[in-house]
N, C-alpha and C positions, 0 to 999 in steps of 0.2 A: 292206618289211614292218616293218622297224624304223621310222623315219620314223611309219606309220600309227599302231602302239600307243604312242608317244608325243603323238601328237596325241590319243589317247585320254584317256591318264593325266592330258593339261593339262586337257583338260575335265569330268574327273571330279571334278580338284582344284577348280577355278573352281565348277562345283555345289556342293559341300561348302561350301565358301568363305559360297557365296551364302544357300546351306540357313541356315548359324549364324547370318550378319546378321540374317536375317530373325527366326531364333529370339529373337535378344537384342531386335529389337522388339520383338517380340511379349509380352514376357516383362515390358518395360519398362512396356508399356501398358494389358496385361490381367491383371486381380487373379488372384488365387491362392483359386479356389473349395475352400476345406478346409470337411470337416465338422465341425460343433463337436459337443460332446456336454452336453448339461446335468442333473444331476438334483433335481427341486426334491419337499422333501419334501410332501404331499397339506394337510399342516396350513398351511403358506403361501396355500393357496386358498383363504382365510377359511371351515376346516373346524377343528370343534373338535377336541380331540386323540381323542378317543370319539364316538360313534354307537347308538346303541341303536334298534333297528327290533324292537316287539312287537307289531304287529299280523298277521293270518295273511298281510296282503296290502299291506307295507311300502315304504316305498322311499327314498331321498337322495340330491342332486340336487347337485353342483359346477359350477362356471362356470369353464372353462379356458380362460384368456386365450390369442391367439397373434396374434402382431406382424406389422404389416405387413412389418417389417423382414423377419423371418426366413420361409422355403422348409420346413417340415418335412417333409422325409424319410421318418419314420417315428417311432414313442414304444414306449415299454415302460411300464406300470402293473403295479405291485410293490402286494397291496393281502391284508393283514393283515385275519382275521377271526375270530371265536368265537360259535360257535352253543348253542343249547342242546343238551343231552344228551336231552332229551324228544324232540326232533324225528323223526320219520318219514324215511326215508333217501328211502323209494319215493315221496314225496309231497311232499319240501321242497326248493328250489332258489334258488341265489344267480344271480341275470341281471346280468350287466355290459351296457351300453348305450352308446353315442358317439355322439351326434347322433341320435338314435333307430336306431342301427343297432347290433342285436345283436353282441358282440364275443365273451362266451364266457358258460358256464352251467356252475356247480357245482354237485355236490350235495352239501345237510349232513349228513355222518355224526354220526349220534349216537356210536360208536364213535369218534370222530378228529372232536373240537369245534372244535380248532385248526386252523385251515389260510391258511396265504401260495399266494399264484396270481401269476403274471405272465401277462399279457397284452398279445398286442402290439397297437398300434395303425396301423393304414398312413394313410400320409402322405396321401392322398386326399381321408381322412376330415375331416382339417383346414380348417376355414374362417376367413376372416380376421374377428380380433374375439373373440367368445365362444362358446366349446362346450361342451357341455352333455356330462358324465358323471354316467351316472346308473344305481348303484348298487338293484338293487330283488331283493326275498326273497320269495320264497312258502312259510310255515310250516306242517305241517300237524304233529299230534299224537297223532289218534285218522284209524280211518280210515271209521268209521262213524258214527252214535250220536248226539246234542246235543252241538253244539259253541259252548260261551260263546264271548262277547263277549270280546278281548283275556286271555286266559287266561295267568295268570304264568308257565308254563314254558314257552310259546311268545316265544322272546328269539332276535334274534341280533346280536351289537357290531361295527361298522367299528372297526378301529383304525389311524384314519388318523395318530397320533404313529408308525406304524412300519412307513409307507407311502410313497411314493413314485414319481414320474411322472418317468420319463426323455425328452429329447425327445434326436432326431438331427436335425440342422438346418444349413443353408449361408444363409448373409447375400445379400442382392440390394445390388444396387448401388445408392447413393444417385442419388435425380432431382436434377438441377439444375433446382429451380424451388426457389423462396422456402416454394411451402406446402407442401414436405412437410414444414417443421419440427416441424408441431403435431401430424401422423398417422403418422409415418415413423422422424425424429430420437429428439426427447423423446415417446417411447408409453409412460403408466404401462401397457400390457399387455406391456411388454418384462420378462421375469421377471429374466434374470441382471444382475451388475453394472453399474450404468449408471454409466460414467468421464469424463468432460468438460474437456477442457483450457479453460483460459481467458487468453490470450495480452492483456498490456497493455503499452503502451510506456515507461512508469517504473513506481513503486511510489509515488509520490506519493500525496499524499490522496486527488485528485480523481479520477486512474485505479482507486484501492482501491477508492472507493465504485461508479464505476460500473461495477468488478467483480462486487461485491457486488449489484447491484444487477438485474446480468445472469446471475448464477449465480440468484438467487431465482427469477427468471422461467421459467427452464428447469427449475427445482426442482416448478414449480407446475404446467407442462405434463407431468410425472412424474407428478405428483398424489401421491401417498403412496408412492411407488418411493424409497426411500434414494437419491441419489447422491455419488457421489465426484470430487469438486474437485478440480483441481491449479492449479499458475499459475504465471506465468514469463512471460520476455520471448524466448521463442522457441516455436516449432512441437512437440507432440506426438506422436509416431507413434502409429497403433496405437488412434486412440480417435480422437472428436468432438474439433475446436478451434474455439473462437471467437475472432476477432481485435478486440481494440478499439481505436481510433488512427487516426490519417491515414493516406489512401490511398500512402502513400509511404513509411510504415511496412510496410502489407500488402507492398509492390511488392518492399519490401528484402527480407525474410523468405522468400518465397516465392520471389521471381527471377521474376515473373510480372509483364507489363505489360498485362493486360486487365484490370484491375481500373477499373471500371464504377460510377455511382451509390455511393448511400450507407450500400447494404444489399446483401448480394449471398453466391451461394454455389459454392464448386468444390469439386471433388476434393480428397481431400485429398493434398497432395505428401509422397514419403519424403523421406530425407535423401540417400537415396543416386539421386537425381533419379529416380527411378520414381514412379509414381500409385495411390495407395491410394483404389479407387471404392466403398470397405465402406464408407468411412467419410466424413465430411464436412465443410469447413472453411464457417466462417459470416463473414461479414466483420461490421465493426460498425462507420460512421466516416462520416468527412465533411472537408472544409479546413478548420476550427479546432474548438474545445473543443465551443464550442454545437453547432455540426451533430453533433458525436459523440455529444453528451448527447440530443440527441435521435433518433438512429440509435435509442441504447439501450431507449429510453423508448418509442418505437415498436415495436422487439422484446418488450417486455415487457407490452403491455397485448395479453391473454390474448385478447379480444373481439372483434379487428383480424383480421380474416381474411388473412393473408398472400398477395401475390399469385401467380399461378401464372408467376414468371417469374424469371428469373437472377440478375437486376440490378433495381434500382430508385431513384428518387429520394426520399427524405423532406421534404417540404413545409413538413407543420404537423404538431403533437402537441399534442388537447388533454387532458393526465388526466384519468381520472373523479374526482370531488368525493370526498375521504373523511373521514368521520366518526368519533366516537370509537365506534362503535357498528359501524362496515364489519367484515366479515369472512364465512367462511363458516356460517352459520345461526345469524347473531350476535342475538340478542333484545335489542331496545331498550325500554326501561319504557314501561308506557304505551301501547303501541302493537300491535296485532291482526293475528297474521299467520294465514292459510289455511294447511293441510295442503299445498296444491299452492304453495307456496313454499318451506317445507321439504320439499319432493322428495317427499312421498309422493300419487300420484295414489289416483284412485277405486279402493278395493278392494274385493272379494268375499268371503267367509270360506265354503266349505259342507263340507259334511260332521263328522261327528261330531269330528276329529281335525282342528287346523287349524293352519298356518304361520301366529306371530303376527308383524304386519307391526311399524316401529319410526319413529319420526321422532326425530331428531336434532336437536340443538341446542346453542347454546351460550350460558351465562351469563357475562358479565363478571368475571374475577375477583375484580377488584378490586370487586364489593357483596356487601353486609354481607345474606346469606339472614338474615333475623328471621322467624321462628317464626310469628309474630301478623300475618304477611302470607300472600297464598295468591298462586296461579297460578290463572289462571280458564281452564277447559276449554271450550269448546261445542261437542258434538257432535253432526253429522249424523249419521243412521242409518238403517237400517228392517231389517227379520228378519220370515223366513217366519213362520206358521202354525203348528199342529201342534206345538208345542216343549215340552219336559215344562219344571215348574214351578223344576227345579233349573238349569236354564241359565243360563247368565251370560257378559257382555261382561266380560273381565277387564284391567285397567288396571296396567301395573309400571314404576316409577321405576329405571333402571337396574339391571335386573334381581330388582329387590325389588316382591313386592305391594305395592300400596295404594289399592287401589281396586275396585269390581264395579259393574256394572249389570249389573239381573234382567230376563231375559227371559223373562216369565210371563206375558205373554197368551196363549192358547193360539188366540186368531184373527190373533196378529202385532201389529206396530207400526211407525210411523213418527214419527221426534223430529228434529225442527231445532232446534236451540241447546240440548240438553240438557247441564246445565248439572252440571259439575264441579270442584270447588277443593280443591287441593292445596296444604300449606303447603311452604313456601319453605325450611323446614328436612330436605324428604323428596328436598332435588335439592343439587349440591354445586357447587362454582367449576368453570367450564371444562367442557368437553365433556359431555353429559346425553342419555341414549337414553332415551322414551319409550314402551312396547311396548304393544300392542293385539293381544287374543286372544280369540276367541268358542269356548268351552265349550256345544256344542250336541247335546242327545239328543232322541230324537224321542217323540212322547206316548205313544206306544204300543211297549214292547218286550218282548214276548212269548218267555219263553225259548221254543229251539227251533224259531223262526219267523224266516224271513229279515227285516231290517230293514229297513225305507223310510226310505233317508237322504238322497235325491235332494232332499227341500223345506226341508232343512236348511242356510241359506244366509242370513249378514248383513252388508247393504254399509254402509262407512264411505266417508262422500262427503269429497270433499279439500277441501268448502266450510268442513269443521269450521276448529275456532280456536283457536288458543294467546294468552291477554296476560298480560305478565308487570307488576308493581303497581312503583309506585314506589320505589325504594329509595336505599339511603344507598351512597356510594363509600366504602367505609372495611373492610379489609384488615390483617389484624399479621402478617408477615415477621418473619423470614425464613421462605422456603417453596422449596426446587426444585420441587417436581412442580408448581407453577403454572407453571415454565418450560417444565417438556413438556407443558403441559395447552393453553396458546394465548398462549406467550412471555410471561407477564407477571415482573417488572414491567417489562421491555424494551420492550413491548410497550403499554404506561401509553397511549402514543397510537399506534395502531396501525400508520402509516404509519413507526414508525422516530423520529419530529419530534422524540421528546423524550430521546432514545437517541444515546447516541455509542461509537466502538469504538477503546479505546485497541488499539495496536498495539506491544507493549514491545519487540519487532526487527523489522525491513523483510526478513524474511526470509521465502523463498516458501512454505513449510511454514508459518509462523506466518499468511501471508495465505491459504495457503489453508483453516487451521484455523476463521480467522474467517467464510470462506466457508459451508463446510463448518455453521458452528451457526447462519449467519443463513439458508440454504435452510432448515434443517429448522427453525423459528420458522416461514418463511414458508409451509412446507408445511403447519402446523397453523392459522394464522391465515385464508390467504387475501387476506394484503395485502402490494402490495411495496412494499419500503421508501423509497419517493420522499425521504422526511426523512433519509435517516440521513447522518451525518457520522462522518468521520473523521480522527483526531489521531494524533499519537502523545505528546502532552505535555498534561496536564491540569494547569488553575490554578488556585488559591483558591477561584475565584470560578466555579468549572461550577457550573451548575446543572441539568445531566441526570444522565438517569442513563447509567450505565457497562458500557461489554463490555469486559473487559481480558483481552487473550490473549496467550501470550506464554512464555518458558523465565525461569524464577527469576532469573538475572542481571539482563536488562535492566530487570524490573520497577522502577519509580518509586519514590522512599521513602513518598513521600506516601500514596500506595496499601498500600506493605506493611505499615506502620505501624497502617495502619489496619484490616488484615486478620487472622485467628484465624492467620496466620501466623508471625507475630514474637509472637505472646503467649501465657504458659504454657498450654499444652494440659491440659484438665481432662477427664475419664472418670467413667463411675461407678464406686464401689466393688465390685472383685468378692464375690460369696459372696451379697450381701445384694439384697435390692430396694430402689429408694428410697423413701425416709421409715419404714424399717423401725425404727428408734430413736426414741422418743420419748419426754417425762416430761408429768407433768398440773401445771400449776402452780396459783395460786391463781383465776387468772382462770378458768380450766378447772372449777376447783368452784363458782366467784360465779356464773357462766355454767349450771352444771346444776344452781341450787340455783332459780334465779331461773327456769328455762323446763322443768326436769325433762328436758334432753336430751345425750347424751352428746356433749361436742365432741371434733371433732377435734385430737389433742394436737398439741404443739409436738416441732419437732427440736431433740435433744440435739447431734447431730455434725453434719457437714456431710457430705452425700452423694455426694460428688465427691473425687477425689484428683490434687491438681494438681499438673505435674510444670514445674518454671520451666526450660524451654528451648524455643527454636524447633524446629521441623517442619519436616525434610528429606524428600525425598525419591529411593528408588530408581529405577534403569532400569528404563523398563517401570510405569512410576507415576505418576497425572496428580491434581490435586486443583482439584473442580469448587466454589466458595462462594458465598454470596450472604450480604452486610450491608449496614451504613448506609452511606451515603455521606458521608466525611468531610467533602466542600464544601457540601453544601446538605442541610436536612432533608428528610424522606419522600421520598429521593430512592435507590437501590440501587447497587449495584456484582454485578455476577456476573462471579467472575475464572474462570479457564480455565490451568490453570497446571503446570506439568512442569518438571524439569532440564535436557532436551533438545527441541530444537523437532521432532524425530522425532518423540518421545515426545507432545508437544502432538497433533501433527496424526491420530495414532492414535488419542486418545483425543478427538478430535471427532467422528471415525468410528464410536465404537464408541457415542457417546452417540444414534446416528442409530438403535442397534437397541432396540428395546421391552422386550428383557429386558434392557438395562441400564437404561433411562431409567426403568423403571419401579420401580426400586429407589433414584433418587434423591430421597430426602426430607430436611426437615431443613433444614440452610440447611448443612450442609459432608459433602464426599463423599468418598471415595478411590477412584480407581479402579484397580484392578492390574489389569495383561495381561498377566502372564509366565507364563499357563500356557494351555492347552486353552483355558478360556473365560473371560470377565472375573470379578474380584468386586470387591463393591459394598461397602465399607463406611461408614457413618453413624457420626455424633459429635454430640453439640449442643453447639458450642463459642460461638455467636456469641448476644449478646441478644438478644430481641426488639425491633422496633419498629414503627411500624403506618405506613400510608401511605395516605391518602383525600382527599375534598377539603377544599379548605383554609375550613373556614366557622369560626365561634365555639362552633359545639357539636363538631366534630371537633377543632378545635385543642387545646380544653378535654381532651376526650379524649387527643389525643396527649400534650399533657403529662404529664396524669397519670398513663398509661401508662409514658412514660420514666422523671418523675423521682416514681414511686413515694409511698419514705419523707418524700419535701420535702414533696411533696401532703400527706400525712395529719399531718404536722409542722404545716405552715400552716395547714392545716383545725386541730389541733387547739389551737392558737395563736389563731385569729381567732374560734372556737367560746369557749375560752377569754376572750380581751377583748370578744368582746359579752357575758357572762356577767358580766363585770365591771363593763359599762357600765350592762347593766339595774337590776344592783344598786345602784349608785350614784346613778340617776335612782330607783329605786323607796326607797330611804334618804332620799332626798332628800326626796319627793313624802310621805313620811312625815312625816318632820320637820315641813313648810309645813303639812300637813294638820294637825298637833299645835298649831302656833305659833297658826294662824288660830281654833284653837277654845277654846285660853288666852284668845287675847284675845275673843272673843266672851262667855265667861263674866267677863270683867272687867269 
């Protein structure tokens, strides 16, 4: 009996035993499906921060993105709202919607205007790509009687700034094939933080750029999604890595000998040899420099449909051509583009109330909009019948009227090439939205009679045209916000060509700061930087322009010297405005006696208080500038600059978001982070000077522009000696004329 229950106890230990092995496989090889939780506020969903629905029978419509990546579980919508006090309780109701499926129905108390709702969403409901919440009221006021048209106390506001969409979600497991990079990996519909390691085998020049080079590309498959860079010459946990380098590099790093072709993707490995399948390691390389460069180059044209496969070999790569003109719905002079090129297809417009559609576009920074030049519109069209006299096609230049066409034939119309010109002073540098909206009432509105608004309907055919006229390249700098508008003047030749990136430490924070501002250029241009070079010692004799990133130490003299850095910092005067002091001197009365008009007096003081010391800065403080470029004329420098390379790398981060970037003007910034949220201060410390092309009527320009007082010196010098000269030929000519009519009366 003894004997027996110890043959027992052996075999129970040997299961246990076997149980654990197995476990610690299992554990090694199969990811850890946790639930994430995310909550992304309603105004993120290119929703404004307010809503206003006044009609009896309203509605608004969001597009919520959901990732191939992510499995949603389930969501919560947290959704802020204020009705009128007029409303009818028995008769007026908020409908929540998800995919066309009813989610929940409030009613507006007049009594209780204010009211927050949560509603859940089940995970079902979810489809991959975009879904449609849609928000819609039905208002009543009266409950019998004539009821107007759009009556002002029938109101009710979204407040979607104090809203909110919760999702619950578990990640899938990354495919091993090549193409899920472009629908999978990089999805601009992935809302949270998208983190991206990027692994090279030195920090050298030539691996920096083809860093850079491969962070853009991934930045462009995001589309407008902020992302965050790191880099380093080893493996990431916890996020996306890409390896750049010799397969012998991957082989070391990894501890893996399947490494395959010259593109290729696996699991990504922990440190502590287990397999992370959330996430993804991308290989990038080949047996020497070129194969790698072209590994990259191949990863990065956006067009190239990756294939559906593990591994692969790289062959050829041939760039697309680009011009100084490439970019995303870049307008070149002179030349006629269709609506269906700038993305907007055939549209519809009906009913009295209409969703105005936009076309997009982008002017070159660097030309000179003059006034006495137009934009030439041709619009296709046609509109029902029946249309009272007061309707109108309404036209708005980034959000400002300027323009209508009348739709007053009351049997309709049809226009091909109706012809539209707008001047060039009503659109600004860099990004420009378009709007198109038909204001339509129908001929007959009868109070107290239902209205016929079904024939109320006008199409805009995408044959229409935009051409934009000749223009001058010619720009005066310093400007930030041309740098968040579409990289300029970095950006001078778009591919990067005429752009270099000093590098002031070889440190991975500082490469990946540089990372970090050249994605987000690339994300508002649409070109990757096939030109750009990288240094970290600039000579006399550059002749590009400059990205200088970097912590205060390392910086180069050359550059600091030439920076509002090292030189007395000037301010305005507080208390006063500027040019608040002034006296009239004599010219001031010669001037209003000769033309009767009051001029503008002169400064007595100087409106600025200058403090002779250089500009430190604290933890937690970065400072962003752009000036001349000390080596070469009309040429820039945009530094990038902190005490600590933490401190850099945070604040290329924080320039990635809209309410900061959008606050930098001017040509010198400050940016503090040592609190809640960033602030932005502005200073005009650096000159002016202009940058265009280099012909005889701009040079003339830029000089004069630089050296001001010499110009009108010399002008009034050489004004001066031909003044001198006339008189002396016209003395002269006197004289001969005098001598020769002596001697003819002799």
């Amino acid at each position: 009996m003894e004997q027996v229950c110890c043959k027992k106890n052996k075999t129970f230990w040997l299961f246990l035993l076997a149980g654990s092995l197995l476990s610690v496989l299992l554990l090694r090889t199969v990811p850890a499906y946790c639930q994430e939780q995310l909550r992304i506020p309603l105004t993120k969903f290119n929703a404004p921060g307010i809503v206003k629905l006044t009609n009896s029978d309203d509605s608004y419509s969001l597009k919520i993105a959901t990732p191939k990546r992510w499995q949603v579980e389930d969501a919560s919508l947290e959704l802020a709202y204020v009705n009128s006090t007029a409303l009818l309780p028995t008769r007026s109701r908020l409908v929540i919607l998800f995919n066309d499926y009813p989610l929940a129905q409030v009613t507006l108390e007049a009594d209780a205007p204010e009211g927050l709702i949560t509603v859940a969403i089940p995970g079902r409901l979810f489809k991959v790509g975009y879904n449609d919440l849609k928000i819609q009221v039905a208002q009543a006021f009266k409950e019998d009687g004539c009821i107007p048209s759009n009556p002002p106390e029938v109101w009710t506001t979204l407040e979607f700034i104090d809203s909110t969409l919760e999702f619950f979600y578990t990640r899938k497991e990354v495919p091993l094939s090549l193409a899920s990079v472009a629908d999978f990996l990089f999805d601009p519909k992935i809302s949270e933080k998208n983190k991206v390691h990027i692994v090279t085998e030195t920090t050298e020049n030539r691996d920096v750029s083809l860093a850079a080079l491969t962070a853009a590309a991934v930045a462009l498959r995001f589309d407008y999604r902020p992302v965050q860079f790191s880099t380093g010459q080893a493996l990431l946990p916890g996020r996306d890595n890409i390896v750049i380098g010799k397969r012998s590099f991957l082989q070391k790093i990894t501890g893996s000998e399947t490494v395959q072709g010259d593109m290729g993707i696996f699991p990504m490995p922990e440190g502590d040899g287990t397999i992370d399948r959330l996430h993804g390691l991308i290989y990038l390389g080949g047996g020497d420099a070129e194969e790698i460069r072209q590994s990259v180059e191949a990863f990065s044209i956006l067009s190239l449909p990756l294939p559906n496969v593990q591994f692969c070999d790289i062959t050829e790569v041939r760039l697309p051509p680009i011009s100084s003109y490439s970019g995303k719905n870049r307008l070149a002079p002179e030349k006629r583009y269709t609506f269906r090129e700038l993305g907007l297809a055939t549209t519809t417009f009906r009913g009295q109330h209409t969703d105005p559609v936009s076309v997009q576009f982008t002017l070159p920074t660097n030309f000179l909009l003059e006034g006495n030049r137009d934009i030439l519109l041709r619009l296709d069209f046609s509109y029902g019948a029946a249309l009272r006299e007061d309707s109108v096609f309404s036209l708005a230049v980034n959000g400002k009227f300027v323009s209508s066409i009348p739709l007053s034939s009351p049997t309709g119309g049809q226009y091909q090439g109706y012809t539209v010109r707008l001047p060039l002073s009503y659109f600004r540098p860099g990004s420009n939205v378009f709007q198109l909206d038909a204001v339509m009432t129908p001929l007959h509105t009868t109070a107290c009679e239902a209205l016929q608004t079904d024939h109320l309907a006008l199409t805009l055919f995408e044959s229409s045209t935009i051409q934009v006229p000749e223009m001058f390249q010619w720009v005066k700098l310093p400007q930030l916000s041309y740098l968040f508008n579409d990289g300029f003047p970095l950006t001078a030749a778009p591919d990067f060509s005429q752009t270099s990136v000093v590098l002031a430490q070889r440190d991975e924070r500082i490469l990946a700061a540089a990372l970090n501002v050249i994605a987000g250029i690339v994300q508002k241009t649409g070109v990757l930087p096939y030109g750009l070079t990288v240094t970290d010692a600039v000579s006399e004799s550059e002749a590009n322009n400059l990205l200088v990133i970097g912590s205060r130490e390392g910086l180069g003299e050359n550059i600091l010297h030439a920076s509002p850095l090292a030189k007395n910092i000037t301010l305005p005067v507080h208390g006063r405005l500027p040019g608040t002091l002034r006296v009239v001197d004599w010219k001031d009365r010669l001037w209003q006696m000769l033309f009767d008009e009051v001029p503008e007096p002169g400064t007595i003081a100087p409106d600025i208080a200058t403090l002779g010391t250089d500009i430190r800065f604290r933890p937690q403080q970065a400072v962003l500038c752009e000036f001349e470029s000390p080596f070469s004329p009309m040429k820039s420098v945009v530094l990038l600059i902190a005490e600590d390379p933490d401190d850099v790398l945070q604040a290329s981060l924080l320039l990635q978001e809209n309410e900061v970037a959008q606050q930098c003007d001017n040509g010198f910034v400050v940016i503090d982070f040592d609190g809640r949220k960033p602030v932005v201060q502005q200073a005009d410390l650096i000159p002016s000077y202009s940058v265009g092309e280099i012909t005889a009527y701009n040079r003339i320009s830029y000089l004069i522009d630089k050296y001001r007082w010499s110009f009108i010196a010399l002008l009034t010098g050489l004004l001066a000696f031909i003044s001198l000269g006339l008189t002396i030929l016209l003395k002269r000519r006197r004289r001969n004329r005098l001598q020769a009519m002596n001697m003819e009366e002799e």
